[in-house]
BALOBA-1460 file (C-alpha; in Angstrom, 3 decimals):
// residues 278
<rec num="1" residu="x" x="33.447" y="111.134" z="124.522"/>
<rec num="2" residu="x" x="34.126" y="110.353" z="121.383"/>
<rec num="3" residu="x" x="38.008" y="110.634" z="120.059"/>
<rec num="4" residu="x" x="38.643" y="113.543" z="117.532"/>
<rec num="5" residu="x" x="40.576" y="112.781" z="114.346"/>
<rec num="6" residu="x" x="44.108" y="113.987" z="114.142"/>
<rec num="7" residu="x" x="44.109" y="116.693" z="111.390"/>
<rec num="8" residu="x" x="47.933" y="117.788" z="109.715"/>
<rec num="9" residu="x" x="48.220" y="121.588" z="108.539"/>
<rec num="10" residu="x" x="51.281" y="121.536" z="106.387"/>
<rec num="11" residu="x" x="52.927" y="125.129" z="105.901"/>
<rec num="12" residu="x" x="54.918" y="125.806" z="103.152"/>
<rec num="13" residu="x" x="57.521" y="129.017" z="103.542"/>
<rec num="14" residu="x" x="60.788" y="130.383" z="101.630"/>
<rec num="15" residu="x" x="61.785" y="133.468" z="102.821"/>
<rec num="16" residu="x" x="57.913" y="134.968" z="103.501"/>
<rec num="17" residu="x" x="58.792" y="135.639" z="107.031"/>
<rec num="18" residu="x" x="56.480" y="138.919" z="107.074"/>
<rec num="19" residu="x" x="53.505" y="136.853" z="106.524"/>
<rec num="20" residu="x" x="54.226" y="133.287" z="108.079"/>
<rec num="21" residu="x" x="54.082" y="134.879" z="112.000"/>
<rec num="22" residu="x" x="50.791" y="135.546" z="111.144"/>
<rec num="23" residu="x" x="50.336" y="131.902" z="109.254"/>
<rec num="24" residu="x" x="50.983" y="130.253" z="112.305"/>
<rec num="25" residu="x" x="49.306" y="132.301" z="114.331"/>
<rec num="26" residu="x" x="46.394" y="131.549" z="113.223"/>
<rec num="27" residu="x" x="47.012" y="128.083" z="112.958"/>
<rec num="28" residu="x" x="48.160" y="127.671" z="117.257"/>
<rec num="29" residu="x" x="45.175" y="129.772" z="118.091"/>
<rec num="30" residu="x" x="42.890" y="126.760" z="117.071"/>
<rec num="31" residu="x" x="39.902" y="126.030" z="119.219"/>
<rec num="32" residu="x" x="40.092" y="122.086" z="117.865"/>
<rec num="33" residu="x" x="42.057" y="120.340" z="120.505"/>
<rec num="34" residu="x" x="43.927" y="117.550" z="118.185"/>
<rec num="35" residu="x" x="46.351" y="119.293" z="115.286"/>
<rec num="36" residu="x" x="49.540" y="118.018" z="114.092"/>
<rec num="37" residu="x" x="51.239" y="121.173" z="112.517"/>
<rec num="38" residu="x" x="54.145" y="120.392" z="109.842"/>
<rec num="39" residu="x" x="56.284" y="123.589" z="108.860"/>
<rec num="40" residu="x" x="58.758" y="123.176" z="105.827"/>
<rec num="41" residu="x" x="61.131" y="125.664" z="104.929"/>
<rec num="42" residu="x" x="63.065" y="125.784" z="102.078"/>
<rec num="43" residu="x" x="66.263" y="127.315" z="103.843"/>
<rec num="44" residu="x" x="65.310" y="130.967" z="103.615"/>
<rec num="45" residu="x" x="68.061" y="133.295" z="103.812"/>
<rec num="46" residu="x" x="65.249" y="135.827" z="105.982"/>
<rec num="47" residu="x" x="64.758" y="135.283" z="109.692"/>
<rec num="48" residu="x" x="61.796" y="132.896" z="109.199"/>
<rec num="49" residu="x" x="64.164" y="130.338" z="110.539"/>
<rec num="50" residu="x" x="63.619" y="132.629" z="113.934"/>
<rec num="51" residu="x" x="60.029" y="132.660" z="113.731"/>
<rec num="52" residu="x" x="59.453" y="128.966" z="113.318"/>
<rec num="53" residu="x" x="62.447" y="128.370" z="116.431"/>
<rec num="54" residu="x" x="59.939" y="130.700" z="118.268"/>
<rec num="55" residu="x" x="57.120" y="128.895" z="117.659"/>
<rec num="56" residu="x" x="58.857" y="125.053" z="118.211"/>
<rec num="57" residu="x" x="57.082" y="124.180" z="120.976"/>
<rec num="58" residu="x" x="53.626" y="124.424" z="118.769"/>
<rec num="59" residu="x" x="54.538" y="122.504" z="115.674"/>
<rec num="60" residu="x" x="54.815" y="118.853" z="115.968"/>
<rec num="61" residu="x" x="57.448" y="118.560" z="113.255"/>
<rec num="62" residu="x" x="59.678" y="121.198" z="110.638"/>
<rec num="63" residu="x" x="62.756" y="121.198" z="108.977"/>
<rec num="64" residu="x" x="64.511" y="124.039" z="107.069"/>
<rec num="65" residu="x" x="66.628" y="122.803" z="103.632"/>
<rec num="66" residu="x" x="66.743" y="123.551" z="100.038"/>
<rec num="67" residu="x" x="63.628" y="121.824" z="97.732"/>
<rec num="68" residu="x" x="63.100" y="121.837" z="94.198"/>
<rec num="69" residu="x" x="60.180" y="124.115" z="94.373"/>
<rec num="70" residu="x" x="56.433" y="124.326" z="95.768"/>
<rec num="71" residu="x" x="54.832" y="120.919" z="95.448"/>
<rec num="72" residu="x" x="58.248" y="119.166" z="96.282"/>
<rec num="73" residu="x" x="57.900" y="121.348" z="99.634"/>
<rec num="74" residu="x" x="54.327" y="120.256" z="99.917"/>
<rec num="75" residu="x" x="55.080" y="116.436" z="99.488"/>
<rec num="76" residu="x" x="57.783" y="116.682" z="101.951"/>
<rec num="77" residu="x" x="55.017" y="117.910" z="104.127"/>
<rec num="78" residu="x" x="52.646" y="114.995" z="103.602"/>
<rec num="79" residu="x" x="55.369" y="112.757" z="103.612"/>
<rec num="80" residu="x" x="55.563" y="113.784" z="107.593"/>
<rec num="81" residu="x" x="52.163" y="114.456" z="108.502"/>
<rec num="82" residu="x" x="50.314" y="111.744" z="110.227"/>
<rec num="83" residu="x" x="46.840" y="112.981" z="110.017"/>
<rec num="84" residu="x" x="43.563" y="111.563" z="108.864"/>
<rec num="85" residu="x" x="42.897" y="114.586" z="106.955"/>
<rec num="86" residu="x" x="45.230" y="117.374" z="105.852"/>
<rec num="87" residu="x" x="45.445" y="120.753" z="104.853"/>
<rec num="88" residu="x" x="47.554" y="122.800" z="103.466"/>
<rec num="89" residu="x" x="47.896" y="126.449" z="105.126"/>
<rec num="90" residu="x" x="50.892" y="128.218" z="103.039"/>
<rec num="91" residu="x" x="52.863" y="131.138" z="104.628"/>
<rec num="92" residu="x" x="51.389" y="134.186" z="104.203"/>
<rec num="93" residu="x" x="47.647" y="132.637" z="104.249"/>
<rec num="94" residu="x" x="45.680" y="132.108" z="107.429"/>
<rec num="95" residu="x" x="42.474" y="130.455" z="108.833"/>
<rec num="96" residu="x" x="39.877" y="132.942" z="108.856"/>
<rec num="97" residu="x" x="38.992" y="132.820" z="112.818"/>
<rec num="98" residu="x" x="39.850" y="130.554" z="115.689"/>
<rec num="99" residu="x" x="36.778" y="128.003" z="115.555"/>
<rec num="100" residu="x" x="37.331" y="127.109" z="111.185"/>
<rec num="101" residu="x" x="38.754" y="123.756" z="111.971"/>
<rec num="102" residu="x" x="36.140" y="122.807" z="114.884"/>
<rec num="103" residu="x" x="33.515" y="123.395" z="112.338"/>
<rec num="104" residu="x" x="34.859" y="121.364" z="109.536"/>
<rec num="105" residu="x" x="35.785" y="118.533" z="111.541"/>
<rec num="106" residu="x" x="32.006" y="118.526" z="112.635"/>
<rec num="107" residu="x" x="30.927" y="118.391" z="108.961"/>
<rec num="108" residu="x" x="33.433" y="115.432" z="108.033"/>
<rec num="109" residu="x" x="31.226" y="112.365" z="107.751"/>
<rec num="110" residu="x" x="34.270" y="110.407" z="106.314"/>
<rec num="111" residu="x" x="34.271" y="112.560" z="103.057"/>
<rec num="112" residu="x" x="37.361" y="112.494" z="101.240"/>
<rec num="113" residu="x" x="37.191" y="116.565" z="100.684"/>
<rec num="114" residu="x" x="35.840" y="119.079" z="102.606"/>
<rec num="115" residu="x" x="35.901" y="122.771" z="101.514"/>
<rec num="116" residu="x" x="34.870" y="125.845" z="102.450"/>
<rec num="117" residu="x" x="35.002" y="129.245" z="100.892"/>
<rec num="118" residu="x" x="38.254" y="131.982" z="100.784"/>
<rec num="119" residu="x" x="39.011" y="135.676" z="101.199"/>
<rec num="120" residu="x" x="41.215" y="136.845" z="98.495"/>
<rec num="121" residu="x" x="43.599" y="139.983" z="99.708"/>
<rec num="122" residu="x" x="45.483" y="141.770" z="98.254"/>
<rec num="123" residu="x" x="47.007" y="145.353" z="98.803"/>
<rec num="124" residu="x" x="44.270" y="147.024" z="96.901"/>
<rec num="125" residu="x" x="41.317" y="144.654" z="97.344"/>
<rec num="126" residu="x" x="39.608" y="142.119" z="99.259"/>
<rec num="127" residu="x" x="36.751" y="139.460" z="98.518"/>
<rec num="128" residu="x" x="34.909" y="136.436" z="99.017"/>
<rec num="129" residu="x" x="35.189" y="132.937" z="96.743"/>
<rec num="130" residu="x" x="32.156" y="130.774" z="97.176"/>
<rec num="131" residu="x" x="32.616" y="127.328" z="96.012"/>
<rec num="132" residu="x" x="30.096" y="125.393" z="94.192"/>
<rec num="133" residu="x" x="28.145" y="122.513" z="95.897"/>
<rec num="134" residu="x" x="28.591" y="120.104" z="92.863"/>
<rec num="135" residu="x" x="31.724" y="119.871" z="91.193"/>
<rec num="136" residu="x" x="31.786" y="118.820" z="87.274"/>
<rec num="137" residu="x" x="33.995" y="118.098" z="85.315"/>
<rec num="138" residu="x" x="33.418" y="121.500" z="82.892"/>
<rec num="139" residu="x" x="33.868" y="123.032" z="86.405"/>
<rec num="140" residu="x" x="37.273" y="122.327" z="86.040"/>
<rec num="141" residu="x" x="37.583" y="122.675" z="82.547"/>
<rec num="142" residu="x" x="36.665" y="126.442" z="83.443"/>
<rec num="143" residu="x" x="39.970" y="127.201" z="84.447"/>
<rec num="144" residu="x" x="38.593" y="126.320" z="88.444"/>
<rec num="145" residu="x" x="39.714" y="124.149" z="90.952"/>
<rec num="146" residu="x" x="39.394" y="124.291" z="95.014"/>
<rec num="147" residu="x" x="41.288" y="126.041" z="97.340"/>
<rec num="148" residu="x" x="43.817" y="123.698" z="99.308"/>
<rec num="149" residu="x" x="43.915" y="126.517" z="102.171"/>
<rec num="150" residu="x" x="40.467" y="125.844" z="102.827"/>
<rec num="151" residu="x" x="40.080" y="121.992" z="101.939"/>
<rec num="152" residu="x" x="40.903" y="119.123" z="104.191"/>
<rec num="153" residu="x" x="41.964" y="116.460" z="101.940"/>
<rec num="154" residu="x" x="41.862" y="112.881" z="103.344"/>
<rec num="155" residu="x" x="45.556" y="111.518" z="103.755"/>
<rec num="156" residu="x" x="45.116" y="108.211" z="101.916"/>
<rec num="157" residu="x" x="43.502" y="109.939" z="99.027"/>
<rec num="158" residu="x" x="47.411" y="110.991" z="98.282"/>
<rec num="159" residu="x" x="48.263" y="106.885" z="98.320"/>
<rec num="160" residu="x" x="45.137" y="106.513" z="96.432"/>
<rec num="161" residu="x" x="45.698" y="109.169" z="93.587"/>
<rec num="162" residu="x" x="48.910" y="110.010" z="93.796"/>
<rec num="163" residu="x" x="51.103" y="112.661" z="95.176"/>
<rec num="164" residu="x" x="51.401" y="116.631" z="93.567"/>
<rec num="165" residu="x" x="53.511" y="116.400" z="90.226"/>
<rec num="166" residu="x" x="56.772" y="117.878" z="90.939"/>
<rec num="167" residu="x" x="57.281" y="118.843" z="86.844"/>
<rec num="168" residu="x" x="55.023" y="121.519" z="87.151"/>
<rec num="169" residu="x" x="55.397" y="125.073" z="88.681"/>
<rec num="170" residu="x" x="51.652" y="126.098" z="89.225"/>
<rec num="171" residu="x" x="48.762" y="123.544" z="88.329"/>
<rec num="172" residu="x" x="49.574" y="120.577" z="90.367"/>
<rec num="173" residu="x" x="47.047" y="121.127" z="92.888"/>
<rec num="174" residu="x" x="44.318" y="121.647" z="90.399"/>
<rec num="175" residu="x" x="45.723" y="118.179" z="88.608"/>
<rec num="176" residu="x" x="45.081" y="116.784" z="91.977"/>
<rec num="177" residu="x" x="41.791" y="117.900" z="92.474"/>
<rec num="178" residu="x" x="40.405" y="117.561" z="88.712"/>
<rec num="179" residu="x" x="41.400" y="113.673" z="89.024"/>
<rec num="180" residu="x" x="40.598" y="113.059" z="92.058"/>
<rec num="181" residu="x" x="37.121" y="114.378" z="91.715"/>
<rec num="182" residu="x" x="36.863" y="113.581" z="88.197"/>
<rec num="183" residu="x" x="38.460" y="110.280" z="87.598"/>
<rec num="184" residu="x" x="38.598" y="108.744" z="91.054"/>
<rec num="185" residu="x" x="35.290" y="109.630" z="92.014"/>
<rec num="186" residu="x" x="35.794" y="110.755" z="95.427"/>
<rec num="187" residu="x" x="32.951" y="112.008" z="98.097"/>
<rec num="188" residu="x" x="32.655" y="115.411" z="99.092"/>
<rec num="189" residu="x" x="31.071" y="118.125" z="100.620"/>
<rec num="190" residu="x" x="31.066" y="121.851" z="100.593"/>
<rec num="191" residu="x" x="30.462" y="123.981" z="103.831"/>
<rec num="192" residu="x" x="29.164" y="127.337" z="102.938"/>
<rec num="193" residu="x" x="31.415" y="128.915" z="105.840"/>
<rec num="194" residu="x" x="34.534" y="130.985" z="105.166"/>
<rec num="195" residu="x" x="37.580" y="129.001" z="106.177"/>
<rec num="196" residu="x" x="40.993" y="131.112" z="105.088"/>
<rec num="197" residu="x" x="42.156" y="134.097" z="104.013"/>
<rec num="198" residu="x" x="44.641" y="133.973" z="101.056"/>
<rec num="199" residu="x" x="47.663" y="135.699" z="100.129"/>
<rec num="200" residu="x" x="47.045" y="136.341" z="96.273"/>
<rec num="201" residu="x" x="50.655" y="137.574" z="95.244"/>
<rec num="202" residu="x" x="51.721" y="133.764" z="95.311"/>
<rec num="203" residu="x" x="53.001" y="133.120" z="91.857"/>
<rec num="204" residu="x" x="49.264" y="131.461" z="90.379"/>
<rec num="205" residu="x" x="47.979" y="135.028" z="90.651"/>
<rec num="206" residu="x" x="51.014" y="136.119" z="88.699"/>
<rec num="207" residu="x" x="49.809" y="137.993" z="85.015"/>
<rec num="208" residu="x" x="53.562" y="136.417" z="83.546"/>
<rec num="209" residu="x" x="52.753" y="133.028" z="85.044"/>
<rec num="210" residu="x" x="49.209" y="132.773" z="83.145"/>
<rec num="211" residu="x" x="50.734" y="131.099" z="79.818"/>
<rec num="212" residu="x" x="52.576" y="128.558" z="81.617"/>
<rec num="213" residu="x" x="49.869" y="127.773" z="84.024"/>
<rec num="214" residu="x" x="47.473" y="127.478" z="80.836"/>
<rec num="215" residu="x" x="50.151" y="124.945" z="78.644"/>
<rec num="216" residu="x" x="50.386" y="122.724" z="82.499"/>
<rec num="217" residu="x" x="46.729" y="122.823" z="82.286"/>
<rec num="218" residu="x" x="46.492" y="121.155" z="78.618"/>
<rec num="219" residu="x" x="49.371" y="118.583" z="79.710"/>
<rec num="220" residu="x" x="47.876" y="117.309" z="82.398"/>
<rec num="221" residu="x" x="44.296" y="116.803" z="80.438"/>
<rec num="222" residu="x" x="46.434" y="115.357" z="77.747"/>
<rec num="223" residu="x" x="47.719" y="112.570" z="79.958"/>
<rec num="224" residu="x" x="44.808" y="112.075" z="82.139"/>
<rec num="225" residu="x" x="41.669" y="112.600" z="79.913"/>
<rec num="226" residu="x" x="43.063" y="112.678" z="76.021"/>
<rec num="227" residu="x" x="39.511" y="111.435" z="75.079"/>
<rec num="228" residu="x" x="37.689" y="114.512" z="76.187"/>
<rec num="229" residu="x" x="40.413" y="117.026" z="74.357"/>
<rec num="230" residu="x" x="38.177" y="117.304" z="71.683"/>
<rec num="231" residu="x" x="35.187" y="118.666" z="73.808"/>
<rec num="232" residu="x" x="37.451" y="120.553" z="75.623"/>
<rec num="233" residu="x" x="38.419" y="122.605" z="72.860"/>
<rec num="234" residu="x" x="34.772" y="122.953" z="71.545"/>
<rec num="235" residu="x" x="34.239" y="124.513" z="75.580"/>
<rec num="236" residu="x" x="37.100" y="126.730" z="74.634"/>
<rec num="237" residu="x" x="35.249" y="128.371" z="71.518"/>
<rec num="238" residu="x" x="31.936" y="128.173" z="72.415"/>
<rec num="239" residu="x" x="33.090" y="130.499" z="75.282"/>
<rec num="240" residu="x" x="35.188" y="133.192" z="72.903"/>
<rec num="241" residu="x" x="33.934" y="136.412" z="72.487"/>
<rec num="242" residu="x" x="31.830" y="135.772" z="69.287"/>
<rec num="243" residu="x" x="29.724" y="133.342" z="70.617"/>
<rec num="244" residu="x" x="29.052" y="135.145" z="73.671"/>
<rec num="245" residu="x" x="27.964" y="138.080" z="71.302"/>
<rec num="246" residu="x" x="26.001" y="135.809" z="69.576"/>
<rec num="247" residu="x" x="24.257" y="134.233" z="72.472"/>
<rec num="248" residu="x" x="23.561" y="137.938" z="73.382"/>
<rec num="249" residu="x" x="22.204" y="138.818" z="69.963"/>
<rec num="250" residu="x" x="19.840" y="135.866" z="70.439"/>
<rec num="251" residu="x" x="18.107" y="137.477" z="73.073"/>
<rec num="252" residu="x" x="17.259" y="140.890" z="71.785"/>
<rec num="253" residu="x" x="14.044" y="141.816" z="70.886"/>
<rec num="254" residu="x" x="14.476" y="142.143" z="67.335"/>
<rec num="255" residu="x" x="15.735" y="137.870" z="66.792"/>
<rec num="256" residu="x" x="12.679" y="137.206" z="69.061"/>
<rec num="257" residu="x" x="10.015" y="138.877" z="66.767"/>
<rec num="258" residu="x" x="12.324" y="137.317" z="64.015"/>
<rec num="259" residu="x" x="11.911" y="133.908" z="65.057"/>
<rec num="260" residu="x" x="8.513" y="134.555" z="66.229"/>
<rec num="261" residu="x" x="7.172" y="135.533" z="62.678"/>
<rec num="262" residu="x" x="9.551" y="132.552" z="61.206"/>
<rec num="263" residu="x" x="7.473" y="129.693" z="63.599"/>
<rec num="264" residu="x" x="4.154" y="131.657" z="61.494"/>
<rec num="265" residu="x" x="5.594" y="131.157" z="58.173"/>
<rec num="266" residu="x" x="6.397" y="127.113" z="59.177"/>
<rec num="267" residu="x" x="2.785" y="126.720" z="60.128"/>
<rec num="268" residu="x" x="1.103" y="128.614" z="57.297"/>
<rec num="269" residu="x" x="3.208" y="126.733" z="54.902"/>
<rec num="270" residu="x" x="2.073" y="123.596" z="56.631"/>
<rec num="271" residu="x" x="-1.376" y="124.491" z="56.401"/>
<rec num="272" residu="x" x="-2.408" y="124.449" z="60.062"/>
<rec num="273" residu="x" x="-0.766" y="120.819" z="60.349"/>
<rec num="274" residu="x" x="0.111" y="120.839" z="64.368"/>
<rec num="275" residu="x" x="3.446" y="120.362" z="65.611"/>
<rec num="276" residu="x" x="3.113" y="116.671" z="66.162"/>
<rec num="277" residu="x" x="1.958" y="116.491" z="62.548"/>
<rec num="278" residu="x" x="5.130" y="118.175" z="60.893"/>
C-alpha cells in the first residue's frame, strides 16, 4: 500500500465563530485518512475560542493570540504545518463535500499547485468559478488569481518563493501566485471538480477595499516585473470602454462592406497585380 502524503489545512479565524463550526466541519469529515489541521485565531473576543476547544481532539495544532492581520495569521499557519502540500481553508469557507481532498491527492503527480474550481455565496447569490487550464501571465494581469481555498500549494514552494507579504491587506495571495507561476515557473494542474465553497463577504469582495487592492496590485508588479509595466498599462487601455466599442464597431455589417469595397479599390488601383505582387 502505498503511504499517502501528509496534507496541512491551515484555518484562519477572528471572531467568525458563526461560520468556522461549519469550516471545520467540513474539514474533520474528510474521507482522506492523513490531514494535519492547523487552526489560528487571532484572540477573538466571540466564543470561537469554544468551538475550536470543542473540536481539540481533531486539529493537530492551534493557538489563539493577537496577529497583525490576515497573511501574518496565515504564515503563522505555515510556519506550523508539516505537510507536503497545504491549503488554506479560512473560517467561514468549507470543502465542498467529504471526498474533495481524496480526489486531489489522486491528481497530485508532484505538481507544485493543484486547483480546482469554487462556489461563491453570498446572502443573495450563489455560483460557480471555473479556473482556466493554462495560466498566463495576462491571466493575472486581468485582475485574476487562484483560489487558495481550493489549491494545495506545495510546502517548499513557500521556502522557494517566499512567504505572503505581511505589508499588504488584500493581494498577497495573488502576489504569491502571479510569481510563483509567472516568475518561478512552477508545474501545475487544474482539476475541473468543485473543491470549496467560499464566504465572499471577506474583505477582497469589499466595494471600499477595491482601490487599495488595485494600488497593492501595481506595487507588487512594480517590484517584481517593472519591465512589463509598460505593457501592462497598454492591457489596461486596450480593455477601456472605447476600445471595446471600437472592437464592436469593427464587426458590424456596415465596416465589413466598408473594408470589403476598400480591398476592391487596392486591387483596381493595382491593376489586377495579386497580393504577392503588391
Amino acid at each position: 500500500m502505498s503511504i499517502k502524503p501528509k496534507i496541512s489545512i491551515i484555518t484562519i479565524n477572528y471572531n467568525n465563530s458563526s461560520g468556522l463550526g461549519a469550516t471545520i466541519q467540513s474539514v474533520v469529515n474528510q474521507s482522506y485518512p492523513n490531514i494535519e489541521y492547523v487552526v489560528i485565531d487571532g484572540d477573538s473576543s466571540d466564543n470561537s475560542l469554544d468551538i475550536i476547544k470543542s473540536y481539540e481532539s481533531e486539529i493537530n495544532f492551534w493557538i489563539s493570540e493577537p496577529d497583525c492581520g490576515i497573511y501574518n495569521a496565515m504564515n503563522k499557519g505555515l510556519n506550523n504545518a508539516s505537510g507536503l502540500y497545504v491549503l488554506f481553508l479560512n473560517s467561514g469557507d468549507k470543502l465542498h463535500n467529504d471526498e474533495v481532498i481524496s480526489k486531489m491527492v489522486n491528481n497530485l503527480d508532484d505538481y507544485d499547485l493543484v486547483y480546482g474550481n469554487l462556489q461563491f455565496i453570498s446572502e443573495k447569490e450563489r455560483f460557480i468559478r471555473s479556473y482556466p487550464k493554462k495560466l498566463t501571465f495576462q491571466y493575472f494581469l486581468n485582475n485574476r488569481s487562484l483560489p487558495h481555498m481550493a489549491t494545495l500549494i506545495k510546502r517548499s514552494l513557500f521556502d522557494k518563493v517566499f512567504y505572503y507579504n505581511e505589508d499588504y491587506e488584500i493581494v498577497s495571495d495573488w502576489e504569491f501566485f502571479i510569481c510563483t507561476v509567472c516568475k518561478f515557473n512552477a508545474t501545475y494542474c487544474h482539476l475541473d471538480i468543485l473543491v470549496s465553497d467560499f464566504d465572499t463577504n471577506g474583505v477582497s469582495n469589499d466595494i471600499e477595499s477595491q482601490d487599495k487592492k488595485q494600488n497593492e496590485r501595481t506595487l507588487v508588479l512594480q517590484e517584481h516585473f517593472s519591465t512589463f509595466i509598460d505593457d501592462y498599462e497598454d492591457i489596461t487601455l486596450l480593455n477601456n470602454n472605447r476600445f471595446k466599442a471600437l472592437k464592436v464597431l469593427e464587426e458590424t455589417t456596415f465596416c465589413k462592406k466598408l473594408n470589403s469595397l476598400w480591398l476592391r479599390l487596392v486591387l483596381f488601383i493595382s491593376k489586377g497585380k495579386t497580393p504577392e505582387q503588391l
